[in-house]
N, C-alpha and C positions, 0 to 999 in steps of 0.2 A: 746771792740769789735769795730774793723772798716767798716763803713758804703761805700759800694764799689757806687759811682756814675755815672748812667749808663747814659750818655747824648741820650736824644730823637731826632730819626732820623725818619722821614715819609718812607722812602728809606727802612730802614731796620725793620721796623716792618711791611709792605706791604709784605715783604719777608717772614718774619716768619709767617703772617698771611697766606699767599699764601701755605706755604711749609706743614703748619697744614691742611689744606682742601686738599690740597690734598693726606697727608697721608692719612685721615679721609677715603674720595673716594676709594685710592685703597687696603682698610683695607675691607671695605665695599663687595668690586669687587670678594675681594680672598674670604670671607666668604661665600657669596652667590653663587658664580659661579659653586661651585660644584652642589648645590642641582640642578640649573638650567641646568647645563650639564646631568645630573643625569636625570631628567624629560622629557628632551630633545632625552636621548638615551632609557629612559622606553618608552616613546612616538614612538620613531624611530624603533624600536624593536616590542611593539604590530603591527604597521602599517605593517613591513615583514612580520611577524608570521602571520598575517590574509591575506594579499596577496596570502602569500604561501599556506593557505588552502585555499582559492578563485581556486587557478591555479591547488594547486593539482586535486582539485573535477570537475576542466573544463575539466583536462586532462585525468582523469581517464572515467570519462562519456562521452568525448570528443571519446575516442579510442573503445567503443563499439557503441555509438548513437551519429548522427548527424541530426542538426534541417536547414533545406534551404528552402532559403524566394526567391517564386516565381521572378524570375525577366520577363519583356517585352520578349512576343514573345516564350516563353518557355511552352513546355506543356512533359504532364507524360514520354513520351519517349524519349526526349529528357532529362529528368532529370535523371530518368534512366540508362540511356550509362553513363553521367558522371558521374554515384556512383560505374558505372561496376556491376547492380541488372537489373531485371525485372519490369513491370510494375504492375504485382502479387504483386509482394516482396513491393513496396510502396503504392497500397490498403491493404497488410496485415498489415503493420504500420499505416495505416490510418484510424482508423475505419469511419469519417463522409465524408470522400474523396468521392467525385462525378464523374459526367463524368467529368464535368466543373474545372479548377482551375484559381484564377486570379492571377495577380501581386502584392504582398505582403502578401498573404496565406503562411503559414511558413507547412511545409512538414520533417515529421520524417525518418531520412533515417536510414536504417539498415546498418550495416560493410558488410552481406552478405544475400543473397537471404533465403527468409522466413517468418515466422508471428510475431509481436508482441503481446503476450497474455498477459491479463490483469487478473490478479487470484481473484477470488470472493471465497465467504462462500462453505466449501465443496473439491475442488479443490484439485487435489492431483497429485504429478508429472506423475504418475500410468494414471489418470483420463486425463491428460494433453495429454500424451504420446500417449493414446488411441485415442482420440480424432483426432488429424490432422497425427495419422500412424508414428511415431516417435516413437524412441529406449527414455529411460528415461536416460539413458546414456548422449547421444547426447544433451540433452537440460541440462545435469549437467555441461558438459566442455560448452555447448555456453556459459554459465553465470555463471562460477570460482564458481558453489555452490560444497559444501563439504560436502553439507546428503540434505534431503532430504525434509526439513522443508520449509515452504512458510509462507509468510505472507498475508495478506486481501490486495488488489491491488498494490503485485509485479507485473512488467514488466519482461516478459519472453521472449526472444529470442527463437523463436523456426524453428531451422535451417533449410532448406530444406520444409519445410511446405508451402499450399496455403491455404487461406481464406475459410471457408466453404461457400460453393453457397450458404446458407440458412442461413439469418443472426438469431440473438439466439431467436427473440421478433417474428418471423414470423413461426417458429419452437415451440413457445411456445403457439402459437393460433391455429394452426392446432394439435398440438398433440392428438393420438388416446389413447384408453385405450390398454393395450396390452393383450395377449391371457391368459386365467386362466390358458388354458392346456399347457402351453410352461414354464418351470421352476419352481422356487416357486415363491410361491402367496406371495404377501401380508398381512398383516392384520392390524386390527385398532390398534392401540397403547395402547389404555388407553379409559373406559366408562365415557357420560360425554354427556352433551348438548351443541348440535353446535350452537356456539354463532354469529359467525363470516364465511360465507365461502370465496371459493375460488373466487377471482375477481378486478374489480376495483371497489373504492370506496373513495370520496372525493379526485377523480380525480391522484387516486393513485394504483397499482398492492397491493393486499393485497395476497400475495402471496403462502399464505398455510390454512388452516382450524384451526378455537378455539372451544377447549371442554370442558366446564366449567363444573369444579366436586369442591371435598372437597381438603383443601391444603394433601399432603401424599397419593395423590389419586395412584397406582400405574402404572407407564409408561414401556411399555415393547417395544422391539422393533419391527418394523415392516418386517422385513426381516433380514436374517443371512448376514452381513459384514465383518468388520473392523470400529474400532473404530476411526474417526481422528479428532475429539473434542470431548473434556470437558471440561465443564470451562465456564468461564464467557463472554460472547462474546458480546456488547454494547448493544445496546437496550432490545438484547433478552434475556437476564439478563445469566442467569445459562440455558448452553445448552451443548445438544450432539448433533453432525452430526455422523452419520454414513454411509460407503461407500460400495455400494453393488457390483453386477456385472452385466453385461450389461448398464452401463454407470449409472444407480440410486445412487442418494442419498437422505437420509431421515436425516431432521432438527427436533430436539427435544426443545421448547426455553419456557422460564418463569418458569424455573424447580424450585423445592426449593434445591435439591440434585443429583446427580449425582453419581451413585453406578458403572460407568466403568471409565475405563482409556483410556488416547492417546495409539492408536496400539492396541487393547486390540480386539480378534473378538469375536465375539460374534454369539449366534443361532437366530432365527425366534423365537420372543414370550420370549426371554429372559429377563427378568427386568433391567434396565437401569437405571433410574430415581422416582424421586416422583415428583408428581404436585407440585405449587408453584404458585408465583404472583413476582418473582424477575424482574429486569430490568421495560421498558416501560409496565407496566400490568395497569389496573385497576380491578382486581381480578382475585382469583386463578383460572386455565386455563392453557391449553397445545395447544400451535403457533405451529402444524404439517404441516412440508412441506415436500415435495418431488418435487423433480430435475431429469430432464434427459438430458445428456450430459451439465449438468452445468445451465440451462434453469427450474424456475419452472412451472411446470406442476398440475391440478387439481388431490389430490390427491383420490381423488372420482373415480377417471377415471381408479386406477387400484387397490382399494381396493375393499371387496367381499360386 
């Protein structure tokens, strides 16, 4: 075997030394680069995709509600002409709007002349509709709904509508009882000791009456409706509302059962429920309220 003698040169193994690093480098570069490209464009890609939901939801709630922050020297009527509304139509969006507005108050403006209604427990497009003289129609096209179902404080457009002169908390302190002789009556729900009445208490509306009996105690209704809950509804554990005529409704809450359906009508005196303690209770008992025009009312004030 011959032994091949490579003479040592500083020169040239600087070079090979050099030319090894930096394959090493760009061996390194091509490996990695993908992943990092790769993270780069997942990164780049979430950041659209969330923009573009940001712009759609500006856009889409942008094209029916708009929010405008006082500027110097501006007041209702003047804000007004340039939404092309009334000064109705931005008290009707405004519910704490005063006479008074300052310079960086932000102001909910409607697309067109009307109310902004805010949907509470009860509520029904029927109920709505009646209420500010509106077809149930017209408040389905102002707000793209496609039946008839509402949720616990939707925003309603309700086109052509003005604010009732009577706001609901000053309507709820003067209310009378109504006549025995005009309609049906009323009656008690269910027997039971009044534990709780109508009022405030620890600086709060306690809104309807409790009647503490045995769990299965039976809940009947207090006037013939329409049924538009059942079901579990937050604090008041298992409840039914039911919707009457002449603007009433009657709140059933802390049920243990529920024997009617949504839609379901029902007669005066018809069984509904059984007592219970579900939801915020601290024993079994029935949370009876009653509403008129949306507003609770003492329900003492038109039972017999």
């Amino acid at each position: 075997m011959k032994l091949v003698a490579i003479r040592y040169s500083p020169t040239l193994l600087s070079a090979l030394i050099g030319s090894a690093i930096g394959f090493s480098v760009l061996s390194v570069y091509w490996v990695s680069m993908p992943n990092v490209a790769q993270n780069e464009q997942m990164e780049m890609t979430e950041s659209i995709v969330q923009n573009e939901k940001i712009s759609s939801k500006i856009s889409s709630e942008g094209a029916k509600i708009q929010i405008h922050t006082v500027q110097d020297g501006e007041s209702l009527s003047t804000i007004a002409q340039q939404y092309k509304i009334d000064v109705d139509t931005l008290r009707g969006a405004n519910e704490t709007l005063g006479t008074d507005i300052y310079t960086g108050d932000q102001l909910i403006i409607l697309p067109t002349k009307g109310v902004l209604h805010t949907t509470s427990i009860g509520d029904s497009l029927w109920h709505i509709a009646n209420l500010y003289g509106v077809d149930v129609e017209s408040i389905m096209s102002a707000n793209a709904k496609s039946n008839q179902k509402l949720s616990i404080g939707e925003k309603l457009l309700i086109p052509g509508a003005k604010k009732p002169q009577q706001s609901e908390h000053h309507v709820a302190r003067t209310e009378t009882p109504v006549s025995r002789s005009v309609g049906e009556r009323f009656i008690c729900p269910t027997t039971g000791e009044l534990t709780s009445g109508f009022g405030y208490r620890w600086g709060r509306l306690h809104s309807g009456v409790d009647l503490a009996n045995d769990v299965g105690t039976q809940i009947r209704a207090a006037r013939s409706g329409r049924v538009i809950h059942a079901g579990w509804y937050s604090g008041y554990g298992t409840t039914v509302v039911i919707e009457h005529d002449q603007g009433y409704i009657t709140l059933y809450g802390h049920l243990s059962e529920a024997i009617v359906q949504d839609g379901q009508y029902i007669k005066g005196g018809q069984p509904i429920a059984y007592m219970g303690s579900t939801g915020n209770s601290t024993g079994p008992h029935l949370h009876f309220e009653v509403r008129k025009n949306g507003v609770p009312i003492n329900p003492y004030s038109i039972l017999p």
